[in-house]
C-alpha positions as CSV (number, residue, x, y, z in Angstrom):
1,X,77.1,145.4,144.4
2,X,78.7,142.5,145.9
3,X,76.9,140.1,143.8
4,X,77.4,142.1,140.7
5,X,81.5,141.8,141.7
6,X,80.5,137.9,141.9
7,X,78.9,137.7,138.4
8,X,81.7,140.4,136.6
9,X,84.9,138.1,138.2
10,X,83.0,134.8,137.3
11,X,82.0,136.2,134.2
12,X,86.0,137.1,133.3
13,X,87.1,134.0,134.6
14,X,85.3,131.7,132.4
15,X,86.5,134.2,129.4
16,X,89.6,133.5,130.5
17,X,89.3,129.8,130.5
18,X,87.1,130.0,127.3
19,X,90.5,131.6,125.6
20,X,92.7,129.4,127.3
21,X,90.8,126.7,126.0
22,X,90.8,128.2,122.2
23,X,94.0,128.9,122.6
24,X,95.0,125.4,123.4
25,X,92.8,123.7,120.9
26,X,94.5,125.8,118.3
27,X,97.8,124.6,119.2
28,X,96.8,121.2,119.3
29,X,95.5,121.2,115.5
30,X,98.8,123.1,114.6
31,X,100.6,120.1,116.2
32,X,98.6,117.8,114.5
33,X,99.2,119.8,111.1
34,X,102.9,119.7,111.6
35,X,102.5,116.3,112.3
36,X,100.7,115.4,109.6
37,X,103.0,117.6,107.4
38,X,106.0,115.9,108.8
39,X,104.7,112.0,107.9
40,X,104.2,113.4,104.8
41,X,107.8,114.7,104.3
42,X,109.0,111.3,105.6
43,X,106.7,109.6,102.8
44,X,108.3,111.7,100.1
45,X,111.9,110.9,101.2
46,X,110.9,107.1,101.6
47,X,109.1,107.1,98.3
48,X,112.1,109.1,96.5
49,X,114.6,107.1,97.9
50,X,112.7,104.0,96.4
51,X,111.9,105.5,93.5
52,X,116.3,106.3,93.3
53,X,116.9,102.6,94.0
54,X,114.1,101.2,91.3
55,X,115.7,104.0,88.6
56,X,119.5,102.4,89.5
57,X,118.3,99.0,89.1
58,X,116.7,99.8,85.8
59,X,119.6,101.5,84.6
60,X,122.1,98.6,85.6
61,X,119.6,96.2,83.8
62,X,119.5,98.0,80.5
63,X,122.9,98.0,80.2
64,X,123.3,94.0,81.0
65,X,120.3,94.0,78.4
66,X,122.6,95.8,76.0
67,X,125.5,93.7,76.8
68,X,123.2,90.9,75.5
69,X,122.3,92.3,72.9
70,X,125.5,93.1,71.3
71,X,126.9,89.5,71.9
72,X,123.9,88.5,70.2
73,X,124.5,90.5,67.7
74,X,128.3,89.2,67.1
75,X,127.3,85.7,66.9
76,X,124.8,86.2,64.6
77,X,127.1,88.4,62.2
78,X,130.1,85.7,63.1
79,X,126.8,82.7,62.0
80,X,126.5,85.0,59.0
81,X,129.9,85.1,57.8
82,X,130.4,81.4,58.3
83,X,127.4,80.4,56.0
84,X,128.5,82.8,54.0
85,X,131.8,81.1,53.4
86,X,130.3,77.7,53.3
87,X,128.3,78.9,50.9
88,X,130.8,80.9,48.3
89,X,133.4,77.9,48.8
90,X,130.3,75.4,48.0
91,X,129.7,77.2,44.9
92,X,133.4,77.5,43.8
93,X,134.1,73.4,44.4
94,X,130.5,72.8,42.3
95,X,132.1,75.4,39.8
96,X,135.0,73.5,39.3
97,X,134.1,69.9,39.4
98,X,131.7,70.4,36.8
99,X,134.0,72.6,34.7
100,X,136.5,69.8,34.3
């Protein structure tokens, strides 16, 4: 009977350290799940907050490009113009030289 005692008290002891042992490798993969779930949040911030800055920089280059643009613009209507004119007064100095 004593030996029987042995075997049933070893016997629950290395149950017990077979759960312990479960119950400790479970909470290390759920450690290394929040881990990994908390590199990943970090990634997502870092990659928004880029993504935020990239988006501003854009923005504030469009509108420089449009600020270009429309002086562009202006100079080449104000080129237009001038031509214009040197071309309408052209015609009216031919007009009258050769009408006299």
């Amino acid at each position: 009977m004593n030996e029987k005692e042995f075997y049933s008290s070893l016997k629950k002891e290395l149950e017990n350290d077979l759960n312990y042992l479960k119950k400790e490798k479970a909470e290390e993969e759920e450690k290394r799940r929040l881990e990994k779930i908390n590199d990943l949040e970090k990634t997502k911030t870092e990659l928004t907050k880029l993504i935020e800055e990239k988006h501003e920089k854009n923005k504030l280059e469009i509108i420089e490009l449009e600020k270009k643009l429309k002086t562009f613009y202006y100079w080449l209507f104000g080129t237009f113009l001038l031509l214009l004119v040197i071309i309408i007064g052209t015609f009216f100095y031919l007009r009258n030289s050769f009408g006299k």
